[in-house]
Every structure is written in C-alpha cells, then in structure tokens.
N, C-alpha and C positions, 0 to 999 in steps of 0.2 A: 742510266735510269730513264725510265719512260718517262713521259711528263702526266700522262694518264693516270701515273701513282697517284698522285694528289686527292685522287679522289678518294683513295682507300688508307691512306697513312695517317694518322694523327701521334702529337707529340705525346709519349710517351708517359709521360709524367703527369699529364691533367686531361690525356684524350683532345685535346681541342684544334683543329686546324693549323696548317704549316704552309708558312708563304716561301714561293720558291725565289731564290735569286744565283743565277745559271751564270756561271762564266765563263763557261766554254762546252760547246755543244758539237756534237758531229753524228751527220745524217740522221734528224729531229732525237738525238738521245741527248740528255745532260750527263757527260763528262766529269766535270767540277762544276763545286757552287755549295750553297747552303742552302737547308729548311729550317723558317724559324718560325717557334709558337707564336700564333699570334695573340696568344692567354700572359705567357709567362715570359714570352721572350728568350727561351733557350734556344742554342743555335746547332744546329746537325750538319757536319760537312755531309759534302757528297763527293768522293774521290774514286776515280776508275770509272766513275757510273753508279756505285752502290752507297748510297746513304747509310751512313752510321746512327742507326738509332737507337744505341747504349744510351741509358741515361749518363749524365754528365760524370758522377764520382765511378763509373763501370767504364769508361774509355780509357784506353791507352792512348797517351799525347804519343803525335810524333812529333819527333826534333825538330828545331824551324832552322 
C-alpha cells in the first residue's frame, strides 16, 4: 500500500480519517501494519500491502 492512500481512504463505517501504524515497509510501500479510525477506533489490517476495509462482522479472521 502506498502511503498516499491516506489521503483518499476513510473508515468505512463513520467515513472519518485512519491513522497508519506500518510495521514493515519495503521500498516506501507498507507491507504490514494497521489503519485505525480515529472516530471509532476500529482497526484494518494491512497484509501483502492491501488494506482490508470490510467492515468488522464482513472479515474473514485468519487463524493466528
């Protein structure tokens, strides 16, 4: 995921702004990490690079 998403994604559920937290990045992409409302406080992995933004009861968990 670019990080220039930010400008264009909002959470899902109330529209309102998502703060990024990148945990691992490769040549300026985010890799893994999370988006989280900064409204509601829901949290959107980011795995592969592609952000899940199913709301929460629409996601498929995967196994830990």
């Amino acid at each position: 995921m670019n990080e220039d998403l930010l400008d264009i994604v909002c959470c899902p559920l109330d529209k309102s702004e998502l703060e990024l937290d990148a945990q691992d990045r490769d040549e300026g992409e985010i890799v893994t990490g999370t988006l989280t409302c900064t409204e509601c406080g829901e949290t959107y992995p980011i795995e592969d690079g592609i952000p899940n933004l199913l709301p929460p009861d629409m996601r498929e968990e995967t196994p830990a």
